[in-house]
Gaussian input, Z-matrix of N, CA and C with variables (Angstrom, degrees):
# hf/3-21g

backbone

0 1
 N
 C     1     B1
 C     2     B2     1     A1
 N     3     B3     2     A2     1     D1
 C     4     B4     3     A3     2     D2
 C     5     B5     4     A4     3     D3
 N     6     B6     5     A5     4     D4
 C     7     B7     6     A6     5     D5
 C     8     B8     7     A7     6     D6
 N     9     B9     8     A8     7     D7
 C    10    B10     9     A9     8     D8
 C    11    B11    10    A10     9     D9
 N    12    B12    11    A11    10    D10
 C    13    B13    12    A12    11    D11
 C    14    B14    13    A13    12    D12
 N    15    B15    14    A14    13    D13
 C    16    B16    15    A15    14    D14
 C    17    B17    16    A16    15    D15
 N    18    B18    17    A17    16    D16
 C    19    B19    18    A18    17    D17
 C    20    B20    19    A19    18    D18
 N    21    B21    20    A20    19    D19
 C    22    B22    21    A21    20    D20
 C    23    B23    22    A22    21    D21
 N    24    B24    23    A23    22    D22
 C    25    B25    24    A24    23    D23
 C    26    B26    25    A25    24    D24
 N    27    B27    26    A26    25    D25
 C    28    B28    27    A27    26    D26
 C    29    B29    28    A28    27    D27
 N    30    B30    29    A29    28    D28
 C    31    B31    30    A30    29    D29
 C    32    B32    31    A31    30    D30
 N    33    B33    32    A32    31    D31
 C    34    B34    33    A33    32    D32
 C    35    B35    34    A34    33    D33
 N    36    B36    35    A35    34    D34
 C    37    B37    36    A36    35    D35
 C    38    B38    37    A37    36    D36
 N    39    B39    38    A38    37    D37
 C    40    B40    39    A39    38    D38
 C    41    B41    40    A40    39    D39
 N    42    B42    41    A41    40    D40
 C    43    B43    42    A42    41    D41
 C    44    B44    43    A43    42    D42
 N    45    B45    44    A44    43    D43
 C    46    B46    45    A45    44    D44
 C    47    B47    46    A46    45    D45
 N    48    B48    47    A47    46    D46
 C    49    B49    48    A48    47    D47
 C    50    B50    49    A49    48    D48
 N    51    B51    50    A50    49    D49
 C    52    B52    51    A51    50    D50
 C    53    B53    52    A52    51    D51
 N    54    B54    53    A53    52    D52
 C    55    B55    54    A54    53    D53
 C    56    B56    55    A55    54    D54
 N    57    B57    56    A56    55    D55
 C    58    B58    57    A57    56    D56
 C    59    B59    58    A58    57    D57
 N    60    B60    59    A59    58    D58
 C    61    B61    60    A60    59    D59
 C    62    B62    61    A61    60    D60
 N    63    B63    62    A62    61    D61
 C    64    B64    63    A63    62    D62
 C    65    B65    64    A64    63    D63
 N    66    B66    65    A65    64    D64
 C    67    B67    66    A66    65    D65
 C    68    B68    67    A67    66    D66
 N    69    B69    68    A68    67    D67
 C    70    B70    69    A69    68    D68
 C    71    B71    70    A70    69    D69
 N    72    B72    71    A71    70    D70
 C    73    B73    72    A72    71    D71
 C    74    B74    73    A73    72    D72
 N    75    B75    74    A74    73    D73
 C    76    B76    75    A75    74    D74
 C    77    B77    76    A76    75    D75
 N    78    B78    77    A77    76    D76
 C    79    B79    78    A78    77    D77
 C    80    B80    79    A79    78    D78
 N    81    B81    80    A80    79    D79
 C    82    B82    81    A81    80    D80
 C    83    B83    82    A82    81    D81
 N    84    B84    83    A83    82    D82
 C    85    B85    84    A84    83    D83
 C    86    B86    85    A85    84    D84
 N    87    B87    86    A86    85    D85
 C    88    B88    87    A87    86    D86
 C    89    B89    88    A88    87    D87
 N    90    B90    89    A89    88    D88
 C    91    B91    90    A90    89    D89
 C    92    B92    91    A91    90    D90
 N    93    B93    92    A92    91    D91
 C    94    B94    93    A93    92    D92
 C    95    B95    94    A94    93    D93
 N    96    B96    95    A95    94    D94
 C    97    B97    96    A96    95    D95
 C    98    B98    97    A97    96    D96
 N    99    B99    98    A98    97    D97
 C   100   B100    99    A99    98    D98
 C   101   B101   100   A100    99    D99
 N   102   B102   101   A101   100   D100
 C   103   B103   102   A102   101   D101
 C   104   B104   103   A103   102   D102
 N   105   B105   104   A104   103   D103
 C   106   B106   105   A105   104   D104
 C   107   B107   106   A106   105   D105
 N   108   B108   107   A107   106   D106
 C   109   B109   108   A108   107   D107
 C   110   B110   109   A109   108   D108
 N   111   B111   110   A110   109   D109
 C   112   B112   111   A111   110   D110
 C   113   B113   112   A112   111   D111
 N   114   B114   113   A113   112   D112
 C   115   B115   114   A114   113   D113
 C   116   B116   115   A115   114   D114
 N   117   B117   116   A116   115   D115
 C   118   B118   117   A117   116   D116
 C   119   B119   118   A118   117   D117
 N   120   B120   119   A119   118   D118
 C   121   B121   120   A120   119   D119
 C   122   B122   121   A121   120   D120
 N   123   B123   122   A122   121   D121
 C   124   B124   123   A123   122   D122
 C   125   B125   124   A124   123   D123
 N   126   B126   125   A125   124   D124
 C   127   B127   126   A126   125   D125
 C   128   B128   127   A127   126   D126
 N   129   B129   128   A128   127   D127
 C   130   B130   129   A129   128   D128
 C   131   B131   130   A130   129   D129
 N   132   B132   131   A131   130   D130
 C   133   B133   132   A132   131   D131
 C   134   B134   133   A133   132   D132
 N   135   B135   134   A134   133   D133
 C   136   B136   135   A135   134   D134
 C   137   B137   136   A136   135   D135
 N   138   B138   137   A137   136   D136
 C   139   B139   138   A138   137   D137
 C   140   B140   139   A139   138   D138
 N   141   B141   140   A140   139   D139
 C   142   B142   141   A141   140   D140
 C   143   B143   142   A142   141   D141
 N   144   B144   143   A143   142   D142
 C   145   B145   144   A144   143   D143
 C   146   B146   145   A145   144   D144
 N   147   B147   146   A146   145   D145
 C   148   B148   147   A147   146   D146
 C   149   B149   148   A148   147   D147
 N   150   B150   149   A149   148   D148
 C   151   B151   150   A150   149   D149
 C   152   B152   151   A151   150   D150
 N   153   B153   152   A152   151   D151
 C   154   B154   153   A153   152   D152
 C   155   B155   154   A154   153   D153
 N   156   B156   155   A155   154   D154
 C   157   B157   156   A156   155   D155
 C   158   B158   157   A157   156   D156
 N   159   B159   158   A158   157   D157
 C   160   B160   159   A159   158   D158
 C   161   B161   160   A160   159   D159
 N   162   B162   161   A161   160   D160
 C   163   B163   162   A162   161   D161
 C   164   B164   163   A163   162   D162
 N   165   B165   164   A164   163   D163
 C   166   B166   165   A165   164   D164
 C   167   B167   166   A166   165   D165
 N   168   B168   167   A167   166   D166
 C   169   B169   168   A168   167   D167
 C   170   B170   169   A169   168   D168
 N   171   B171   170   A170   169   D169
 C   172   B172   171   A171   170   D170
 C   173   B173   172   A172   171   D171
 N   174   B174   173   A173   172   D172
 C   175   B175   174   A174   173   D173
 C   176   B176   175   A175   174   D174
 N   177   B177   176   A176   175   D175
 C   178   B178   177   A177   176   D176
 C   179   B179   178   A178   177   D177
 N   180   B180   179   A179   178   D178
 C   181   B181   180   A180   179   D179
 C   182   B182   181   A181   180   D180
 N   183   B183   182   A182   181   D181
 C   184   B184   183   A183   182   D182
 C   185   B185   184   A184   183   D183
 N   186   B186   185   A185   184   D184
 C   187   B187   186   A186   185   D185
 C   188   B188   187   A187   186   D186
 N   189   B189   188   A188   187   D187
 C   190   B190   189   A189   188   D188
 C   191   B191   190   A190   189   D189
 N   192   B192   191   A191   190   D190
 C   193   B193   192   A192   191   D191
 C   194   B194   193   A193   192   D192
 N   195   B195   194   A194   193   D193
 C   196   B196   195   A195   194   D194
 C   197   B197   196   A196   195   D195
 N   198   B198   197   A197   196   D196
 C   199   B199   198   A198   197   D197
 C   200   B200   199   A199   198   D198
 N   201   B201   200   A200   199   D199
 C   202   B202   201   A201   200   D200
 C   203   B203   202   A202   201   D201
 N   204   B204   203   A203   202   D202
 C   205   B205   204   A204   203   D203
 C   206   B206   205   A205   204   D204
 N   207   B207   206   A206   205   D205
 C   208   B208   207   A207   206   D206
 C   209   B209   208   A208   207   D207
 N   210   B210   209   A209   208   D208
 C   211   B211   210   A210   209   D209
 C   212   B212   211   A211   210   D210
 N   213   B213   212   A212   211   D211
 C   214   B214   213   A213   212   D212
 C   215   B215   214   A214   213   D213
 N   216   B216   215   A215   214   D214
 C   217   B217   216   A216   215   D215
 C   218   B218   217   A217   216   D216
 N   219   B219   218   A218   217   D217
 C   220   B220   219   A219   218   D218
 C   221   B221   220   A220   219   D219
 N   222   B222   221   A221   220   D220
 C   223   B223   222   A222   221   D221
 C   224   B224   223   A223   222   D222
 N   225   B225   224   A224   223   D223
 C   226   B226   225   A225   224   D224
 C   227   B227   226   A226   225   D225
 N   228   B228   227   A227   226   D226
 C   229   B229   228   A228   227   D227
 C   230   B230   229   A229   228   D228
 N   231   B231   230   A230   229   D229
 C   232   B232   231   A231   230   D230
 C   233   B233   232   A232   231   D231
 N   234   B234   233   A233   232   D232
 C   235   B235   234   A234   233   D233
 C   236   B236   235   A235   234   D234
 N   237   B237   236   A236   235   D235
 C   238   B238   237   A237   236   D236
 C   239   B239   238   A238   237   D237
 N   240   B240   239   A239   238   D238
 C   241   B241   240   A240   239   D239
 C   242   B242   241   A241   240   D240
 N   243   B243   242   A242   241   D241
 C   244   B244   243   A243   242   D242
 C   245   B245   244   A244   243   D243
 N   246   B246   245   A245   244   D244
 C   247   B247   246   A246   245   D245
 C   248   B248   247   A247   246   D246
 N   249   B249   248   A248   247   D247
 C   250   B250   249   A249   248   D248
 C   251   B251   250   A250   249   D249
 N   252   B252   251   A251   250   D250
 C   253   B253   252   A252   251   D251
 C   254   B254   253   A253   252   D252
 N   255   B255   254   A254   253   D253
 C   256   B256   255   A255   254   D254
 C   257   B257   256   A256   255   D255
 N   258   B258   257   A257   256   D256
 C   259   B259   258   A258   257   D257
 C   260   B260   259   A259   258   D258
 N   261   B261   260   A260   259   D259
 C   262   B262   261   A261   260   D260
 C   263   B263   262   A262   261   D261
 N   264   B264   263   A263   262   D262
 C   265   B265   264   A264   263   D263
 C   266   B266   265   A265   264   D264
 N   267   B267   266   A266   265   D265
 C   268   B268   267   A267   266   D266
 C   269   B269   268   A268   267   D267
 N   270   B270   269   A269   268   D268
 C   271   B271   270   A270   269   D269
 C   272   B272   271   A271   270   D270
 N   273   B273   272   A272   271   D271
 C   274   B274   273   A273   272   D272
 C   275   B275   274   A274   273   D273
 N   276   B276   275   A275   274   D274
 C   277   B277   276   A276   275   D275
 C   278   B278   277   A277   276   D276
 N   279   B279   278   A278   277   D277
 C   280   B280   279   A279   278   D278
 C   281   B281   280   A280   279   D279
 N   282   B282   281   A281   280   D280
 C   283   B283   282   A282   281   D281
 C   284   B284   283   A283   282   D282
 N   285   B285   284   A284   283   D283
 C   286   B286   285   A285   284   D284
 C   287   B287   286   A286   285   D285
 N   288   B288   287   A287   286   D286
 C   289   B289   288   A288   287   D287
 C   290   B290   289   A289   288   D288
 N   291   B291   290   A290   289   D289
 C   292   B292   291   A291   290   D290
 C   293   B293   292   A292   291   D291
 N   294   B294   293   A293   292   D292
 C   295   B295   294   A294   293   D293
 C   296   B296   295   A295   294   D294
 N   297   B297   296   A296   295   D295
 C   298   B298   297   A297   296   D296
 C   299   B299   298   A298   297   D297
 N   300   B300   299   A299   298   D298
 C   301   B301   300   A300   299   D299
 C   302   B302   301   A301   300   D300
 N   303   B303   302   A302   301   D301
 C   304   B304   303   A303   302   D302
 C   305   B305   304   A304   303   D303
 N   306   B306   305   A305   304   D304
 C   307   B307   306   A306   305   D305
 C   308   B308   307   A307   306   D306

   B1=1.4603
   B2=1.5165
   B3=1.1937
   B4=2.0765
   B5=1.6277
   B6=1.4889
   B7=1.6856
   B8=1.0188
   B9=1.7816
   B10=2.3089
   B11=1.7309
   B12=1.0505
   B13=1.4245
   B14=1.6442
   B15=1.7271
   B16=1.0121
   B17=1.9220
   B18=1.1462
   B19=1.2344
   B20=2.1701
   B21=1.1817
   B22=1.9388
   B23=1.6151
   B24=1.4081
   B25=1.8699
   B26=1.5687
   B27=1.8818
   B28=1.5739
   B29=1.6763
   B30=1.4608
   B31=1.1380
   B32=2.0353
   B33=1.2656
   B34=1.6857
   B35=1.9995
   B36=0.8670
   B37=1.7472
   B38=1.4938
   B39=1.4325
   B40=1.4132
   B41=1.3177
   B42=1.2461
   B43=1.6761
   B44=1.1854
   B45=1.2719
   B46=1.4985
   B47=1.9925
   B48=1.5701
   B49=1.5862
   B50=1.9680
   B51=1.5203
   B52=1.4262
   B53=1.6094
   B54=1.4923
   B55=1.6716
   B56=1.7987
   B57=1.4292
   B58=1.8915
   B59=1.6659
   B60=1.0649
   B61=1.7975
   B62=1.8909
   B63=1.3483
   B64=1.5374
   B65=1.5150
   B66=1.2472
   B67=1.7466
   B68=1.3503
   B69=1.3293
   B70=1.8635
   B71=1.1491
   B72=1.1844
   B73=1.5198
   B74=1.2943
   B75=1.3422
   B76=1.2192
   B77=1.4934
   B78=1.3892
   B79=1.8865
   B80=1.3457
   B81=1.1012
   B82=1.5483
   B83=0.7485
   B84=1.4422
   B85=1.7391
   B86=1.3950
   B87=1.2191
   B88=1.6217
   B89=1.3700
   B90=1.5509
   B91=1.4429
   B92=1.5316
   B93=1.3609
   B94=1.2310
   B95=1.5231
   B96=1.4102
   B97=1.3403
   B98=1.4721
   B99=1.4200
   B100=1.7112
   B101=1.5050
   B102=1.2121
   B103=1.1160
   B104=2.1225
   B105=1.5433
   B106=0.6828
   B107=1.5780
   B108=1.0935
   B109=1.8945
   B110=1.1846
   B111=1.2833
   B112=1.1939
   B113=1.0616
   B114=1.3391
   B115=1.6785
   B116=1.4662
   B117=1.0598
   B118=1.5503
   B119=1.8118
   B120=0.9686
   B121=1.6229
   B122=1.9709
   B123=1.2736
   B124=1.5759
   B125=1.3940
   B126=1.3470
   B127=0.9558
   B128=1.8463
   B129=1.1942
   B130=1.3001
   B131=1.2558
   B132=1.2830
   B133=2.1480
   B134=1.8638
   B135=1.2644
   B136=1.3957
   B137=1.6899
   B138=1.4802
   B139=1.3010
   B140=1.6731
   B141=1.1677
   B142=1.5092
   B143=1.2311
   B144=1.4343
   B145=1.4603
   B146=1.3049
   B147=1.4182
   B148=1.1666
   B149=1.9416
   B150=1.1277
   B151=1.1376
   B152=1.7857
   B153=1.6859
   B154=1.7890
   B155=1.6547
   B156=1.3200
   B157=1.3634
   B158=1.2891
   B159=1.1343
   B160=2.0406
   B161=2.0770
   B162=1.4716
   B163=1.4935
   B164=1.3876
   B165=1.4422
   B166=1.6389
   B167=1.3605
   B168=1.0561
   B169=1.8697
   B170=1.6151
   B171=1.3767
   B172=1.5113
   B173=1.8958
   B174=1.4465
   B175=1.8577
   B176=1.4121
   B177=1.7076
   B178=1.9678
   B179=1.1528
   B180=1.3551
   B181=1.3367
   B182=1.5518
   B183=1.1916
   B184=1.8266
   B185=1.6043
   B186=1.2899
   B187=1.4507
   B188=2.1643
   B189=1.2015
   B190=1.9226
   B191=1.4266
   B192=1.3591
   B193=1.5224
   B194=2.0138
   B195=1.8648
   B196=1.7306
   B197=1.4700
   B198=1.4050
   B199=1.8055
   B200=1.6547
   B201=1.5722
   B202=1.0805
   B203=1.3705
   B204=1.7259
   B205=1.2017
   B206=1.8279
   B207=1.1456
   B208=1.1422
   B209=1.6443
   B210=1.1283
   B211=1.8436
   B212=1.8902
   B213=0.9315
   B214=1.6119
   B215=2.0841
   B216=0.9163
   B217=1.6374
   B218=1.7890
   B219=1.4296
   B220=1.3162
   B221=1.4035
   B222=1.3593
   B223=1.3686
   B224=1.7894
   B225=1.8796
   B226=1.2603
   B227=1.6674
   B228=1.5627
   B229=1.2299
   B230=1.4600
   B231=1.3677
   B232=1.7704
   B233=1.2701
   B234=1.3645
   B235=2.0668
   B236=1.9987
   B237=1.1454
   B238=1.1070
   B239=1.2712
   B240=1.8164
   B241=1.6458
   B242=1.2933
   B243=1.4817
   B244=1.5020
   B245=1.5303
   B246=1.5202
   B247=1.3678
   B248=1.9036
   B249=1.3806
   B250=0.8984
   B251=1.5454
   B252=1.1593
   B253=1.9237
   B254=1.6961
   B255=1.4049
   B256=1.4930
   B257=1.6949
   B258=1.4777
   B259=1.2569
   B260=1.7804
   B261=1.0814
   B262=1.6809
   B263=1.6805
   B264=1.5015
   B265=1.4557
   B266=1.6036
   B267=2.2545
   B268=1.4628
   B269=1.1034
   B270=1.1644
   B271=1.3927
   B272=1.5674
   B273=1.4243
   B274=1.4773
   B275=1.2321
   B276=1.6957
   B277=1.4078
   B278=1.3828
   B279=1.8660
   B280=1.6042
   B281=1.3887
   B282=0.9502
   B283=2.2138
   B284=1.3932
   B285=1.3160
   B286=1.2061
   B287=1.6860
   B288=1.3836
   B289=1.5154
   B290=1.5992
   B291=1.5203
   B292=1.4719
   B293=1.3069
   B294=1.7354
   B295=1.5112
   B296=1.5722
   B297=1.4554
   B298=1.3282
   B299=1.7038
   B300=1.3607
   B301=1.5877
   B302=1.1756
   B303=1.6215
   B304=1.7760
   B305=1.3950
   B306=1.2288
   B307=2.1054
   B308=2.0249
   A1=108.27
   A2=104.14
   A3=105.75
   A4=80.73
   A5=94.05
   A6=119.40
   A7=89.72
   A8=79.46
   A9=115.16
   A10=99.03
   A11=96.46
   A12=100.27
   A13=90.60
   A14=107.14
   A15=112.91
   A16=100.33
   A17=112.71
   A18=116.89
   A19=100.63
   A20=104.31
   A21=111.65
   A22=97.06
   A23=123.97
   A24=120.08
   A25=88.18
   A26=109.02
   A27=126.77
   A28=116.55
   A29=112.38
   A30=129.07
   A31=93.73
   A32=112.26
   A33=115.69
   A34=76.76
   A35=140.05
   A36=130.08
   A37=94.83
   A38=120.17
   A39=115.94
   A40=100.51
   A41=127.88
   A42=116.18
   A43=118.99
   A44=126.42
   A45=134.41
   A46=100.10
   A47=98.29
   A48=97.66
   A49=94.85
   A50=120.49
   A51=94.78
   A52=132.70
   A53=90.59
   A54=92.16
   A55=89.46
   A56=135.97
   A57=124.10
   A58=92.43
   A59=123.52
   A60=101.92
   A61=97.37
   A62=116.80
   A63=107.24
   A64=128.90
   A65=100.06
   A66=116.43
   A67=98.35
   A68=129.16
   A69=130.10
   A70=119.78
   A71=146.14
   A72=157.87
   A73=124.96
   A74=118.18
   A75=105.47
   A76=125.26
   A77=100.81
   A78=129.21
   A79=112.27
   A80=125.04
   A81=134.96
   A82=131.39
   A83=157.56
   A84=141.60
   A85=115.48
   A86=126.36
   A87=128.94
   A88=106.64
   A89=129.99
   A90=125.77
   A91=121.68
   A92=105.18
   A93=107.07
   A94=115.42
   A95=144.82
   A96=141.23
   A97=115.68
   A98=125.01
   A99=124.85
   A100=107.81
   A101=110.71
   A102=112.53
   A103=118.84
   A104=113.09
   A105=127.79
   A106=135.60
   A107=140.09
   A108=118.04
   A109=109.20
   A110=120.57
   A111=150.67
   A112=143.17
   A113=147.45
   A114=127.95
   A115=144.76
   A116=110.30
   A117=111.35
   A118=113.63
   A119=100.00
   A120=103.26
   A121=95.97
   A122=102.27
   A123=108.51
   A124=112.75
   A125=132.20
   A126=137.56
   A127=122.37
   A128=115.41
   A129=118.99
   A130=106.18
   A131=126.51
   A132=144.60
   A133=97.14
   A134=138.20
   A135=125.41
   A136=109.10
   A137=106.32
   A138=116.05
   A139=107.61
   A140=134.44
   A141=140.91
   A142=98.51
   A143=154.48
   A144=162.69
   A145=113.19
   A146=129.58
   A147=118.14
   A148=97.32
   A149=139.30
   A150=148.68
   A151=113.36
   A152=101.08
   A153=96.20
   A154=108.57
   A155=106.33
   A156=137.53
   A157=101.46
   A158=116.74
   A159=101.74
   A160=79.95
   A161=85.60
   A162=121.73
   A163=102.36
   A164=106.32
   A165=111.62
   A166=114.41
   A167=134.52
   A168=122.81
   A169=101.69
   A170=106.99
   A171=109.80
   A172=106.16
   A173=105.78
   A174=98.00
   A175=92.22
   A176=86.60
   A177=110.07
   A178=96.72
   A179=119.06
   A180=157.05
   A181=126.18
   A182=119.89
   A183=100.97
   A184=99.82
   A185=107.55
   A186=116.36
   A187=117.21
   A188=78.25
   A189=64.92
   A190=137.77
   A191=100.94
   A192=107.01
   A193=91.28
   A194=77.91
   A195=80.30
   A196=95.43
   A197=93.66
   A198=110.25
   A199=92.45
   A200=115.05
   A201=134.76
   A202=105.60
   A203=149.78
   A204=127.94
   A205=128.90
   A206=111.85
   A207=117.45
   A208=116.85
   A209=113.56
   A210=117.08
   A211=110.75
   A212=92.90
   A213=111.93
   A214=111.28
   A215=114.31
   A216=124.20
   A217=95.02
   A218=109.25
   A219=114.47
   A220=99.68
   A221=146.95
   A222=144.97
   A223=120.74
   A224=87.85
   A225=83.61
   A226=110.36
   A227=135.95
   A228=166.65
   A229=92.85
   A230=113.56
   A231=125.68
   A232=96.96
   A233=138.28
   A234=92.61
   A235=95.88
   A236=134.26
   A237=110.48
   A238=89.75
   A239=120.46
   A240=108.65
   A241=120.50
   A242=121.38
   A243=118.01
   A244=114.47
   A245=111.05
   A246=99.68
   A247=99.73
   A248=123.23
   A249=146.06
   A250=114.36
   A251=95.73
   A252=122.38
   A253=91.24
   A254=113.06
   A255=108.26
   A256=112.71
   A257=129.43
   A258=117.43
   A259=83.72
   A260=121.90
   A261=122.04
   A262=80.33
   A263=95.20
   A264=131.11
   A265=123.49
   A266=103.77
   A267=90.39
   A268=112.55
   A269=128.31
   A270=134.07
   A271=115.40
   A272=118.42
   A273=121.01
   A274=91.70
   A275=142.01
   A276=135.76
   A277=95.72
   A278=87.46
   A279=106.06
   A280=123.54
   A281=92.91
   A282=118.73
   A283=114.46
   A284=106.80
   A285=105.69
   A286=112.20
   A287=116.84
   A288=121.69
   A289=102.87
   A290=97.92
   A291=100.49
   A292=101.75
   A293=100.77
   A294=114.87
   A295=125.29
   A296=127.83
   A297=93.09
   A298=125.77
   A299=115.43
   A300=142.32
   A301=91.10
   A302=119.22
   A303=103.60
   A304=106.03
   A305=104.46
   A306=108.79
   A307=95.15
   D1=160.46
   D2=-167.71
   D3=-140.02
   D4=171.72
   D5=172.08
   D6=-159.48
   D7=131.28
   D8=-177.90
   D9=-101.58
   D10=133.15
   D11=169.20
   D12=-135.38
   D13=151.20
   D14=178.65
   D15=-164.92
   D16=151.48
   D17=-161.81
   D18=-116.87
   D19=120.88
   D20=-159.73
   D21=-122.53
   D22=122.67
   D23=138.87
   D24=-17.43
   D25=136.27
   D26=149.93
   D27=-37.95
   D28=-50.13
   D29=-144.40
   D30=-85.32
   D31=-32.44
   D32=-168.84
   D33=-107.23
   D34=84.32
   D35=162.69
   D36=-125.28
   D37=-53.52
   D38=-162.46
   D39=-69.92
   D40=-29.22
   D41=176.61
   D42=-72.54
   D43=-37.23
   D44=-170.61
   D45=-66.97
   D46=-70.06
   D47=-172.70
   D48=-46.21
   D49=-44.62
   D50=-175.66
   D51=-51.78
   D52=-19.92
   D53=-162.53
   D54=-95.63
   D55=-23.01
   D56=160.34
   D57=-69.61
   D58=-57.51
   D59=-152.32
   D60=-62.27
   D61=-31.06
   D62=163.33
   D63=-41.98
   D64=-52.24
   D65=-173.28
   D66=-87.97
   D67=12.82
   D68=162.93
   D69=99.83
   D70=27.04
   D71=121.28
   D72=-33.56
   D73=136.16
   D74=164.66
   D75=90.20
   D76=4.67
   D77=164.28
   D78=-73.89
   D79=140.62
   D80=158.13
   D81=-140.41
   D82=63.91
   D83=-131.96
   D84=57.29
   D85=-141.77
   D86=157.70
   D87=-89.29
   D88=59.76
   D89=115.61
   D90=-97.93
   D91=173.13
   D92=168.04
   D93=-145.79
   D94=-177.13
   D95=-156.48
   D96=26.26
   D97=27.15
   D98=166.51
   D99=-40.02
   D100=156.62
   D101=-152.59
   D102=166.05
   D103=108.84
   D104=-177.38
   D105=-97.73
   D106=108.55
   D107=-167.51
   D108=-150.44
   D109=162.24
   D110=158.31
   D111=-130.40
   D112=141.85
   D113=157.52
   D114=-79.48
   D115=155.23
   D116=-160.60
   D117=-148.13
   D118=177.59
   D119=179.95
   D120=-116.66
   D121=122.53
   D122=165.81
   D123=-95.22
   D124=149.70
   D125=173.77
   D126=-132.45
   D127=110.59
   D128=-172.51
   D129=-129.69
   D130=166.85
   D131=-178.08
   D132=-130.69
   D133=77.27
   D134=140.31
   D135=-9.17
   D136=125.56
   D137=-177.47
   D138=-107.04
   D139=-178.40
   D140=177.00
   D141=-60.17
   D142=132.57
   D143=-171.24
   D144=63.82
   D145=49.13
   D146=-160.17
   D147=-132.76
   D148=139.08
   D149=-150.42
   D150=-117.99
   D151=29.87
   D152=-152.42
   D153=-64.93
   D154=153.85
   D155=170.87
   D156=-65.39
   D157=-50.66
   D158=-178.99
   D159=-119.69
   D160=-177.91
   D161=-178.88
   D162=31.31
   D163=-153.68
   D164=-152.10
   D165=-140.52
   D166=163.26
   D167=-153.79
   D168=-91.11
   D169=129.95
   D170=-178.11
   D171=106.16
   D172=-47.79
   D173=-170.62
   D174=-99.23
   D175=156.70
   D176=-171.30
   D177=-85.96
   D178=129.68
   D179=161.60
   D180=-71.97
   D181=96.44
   D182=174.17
   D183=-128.86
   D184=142.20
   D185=-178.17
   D186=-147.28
   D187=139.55
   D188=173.70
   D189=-87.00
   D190=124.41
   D191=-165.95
   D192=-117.78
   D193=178.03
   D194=174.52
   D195=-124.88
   D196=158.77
   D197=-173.30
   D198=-102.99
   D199=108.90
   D200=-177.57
   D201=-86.94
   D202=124.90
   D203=120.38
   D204=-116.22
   D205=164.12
   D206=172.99
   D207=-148.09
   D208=-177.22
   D209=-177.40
   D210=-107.29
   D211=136.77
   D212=-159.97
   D213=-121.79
   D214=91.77
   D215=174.95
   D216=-38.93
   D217=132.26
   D218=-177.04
   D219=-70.24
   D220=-40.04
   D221=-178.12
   D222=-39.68
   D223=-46.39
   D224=-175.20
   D225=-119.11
   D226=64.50
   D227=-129.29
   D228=-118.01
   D229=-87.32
   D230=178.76
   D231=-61.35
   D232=-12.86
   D233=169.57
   D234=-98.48
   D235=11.27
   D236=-172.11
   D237=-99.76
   D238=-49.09
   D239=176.62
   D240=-33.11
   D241=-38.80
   D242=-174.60
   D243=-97.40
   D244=5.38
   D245=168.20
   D246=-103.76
   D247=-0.95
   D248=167.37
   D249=-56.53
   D250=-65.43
   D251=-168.97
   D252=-70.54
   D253=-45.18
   D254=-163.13
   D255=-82.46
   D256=3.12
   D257=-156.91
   D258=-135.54
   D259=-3.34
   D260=-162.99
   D261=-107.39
   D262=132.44
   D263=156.52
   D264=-25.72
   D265=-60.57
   D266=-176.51
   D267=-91.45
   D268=-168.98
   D269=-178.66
   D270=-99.81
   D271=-13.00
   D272=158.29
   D273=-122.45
   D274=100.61
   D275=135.30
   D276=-51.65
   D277=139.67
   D278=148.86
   D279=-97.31
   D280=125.91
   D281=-177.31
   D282=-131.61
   D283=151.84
   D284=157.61
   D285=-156.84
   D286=172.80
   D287=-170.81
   D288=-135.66
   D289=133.88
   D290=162.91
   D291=-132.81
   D292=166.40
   D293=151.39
   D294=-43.76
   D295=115.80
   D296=137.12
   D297=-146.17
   D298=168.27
   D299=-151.18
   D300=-61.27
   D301=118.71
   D302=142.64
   D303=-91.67
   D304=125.71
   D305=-172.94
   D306=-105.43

């Protein structure tokens, strides 16, 4: 078993988790769309070639997003990243995946 965390604009969240809990996220037994969040302040700088969704290339950017996680079946990992990558706003979402223990 893995856990996705990924950080979304408030306003694009319900689409994004729809398009991972589609591609198989977010299972646990007989639930489905599990699902954890909060809000937060992100902070990013657009670099020289950079295409951002908010602010402007060169000035620091902070905006509120929510820090999404949920649990993800290792089988199906690569289609949620890419339904992940494909339904999220910036063009580098930050995500990440870990292991974790069933003890």
């Amino acid at each position: 078993m893995l856990k996705l965390t990924f950080f979304v604009p408030e306003d694009h969240a319900e689409s994004v988790k729809q398009a991972v809990f589609d591609a198989g996220a977010g299972r646990i037994g007989d639930y489905e769309h599990c699902a954890w969040q909060c809000l937060g302040t992100g902070q990013f700088r657009p670099m020289q070639g950079a295409n951002p969704f908010l602010g402007k290339v060169g000035d620091l950017e902070t905006a509120p997003e929510l820090r999404v996680e949920m649990v993800c079946e290792d089988h199906c990992i690569e289609a949620v990243i890419k339904a992940l990558k494909s339904a999220h706003p910036f063009e580098e979402p930050a995500y990440d995946v870990i292991q974790v223990l069933d003890l």
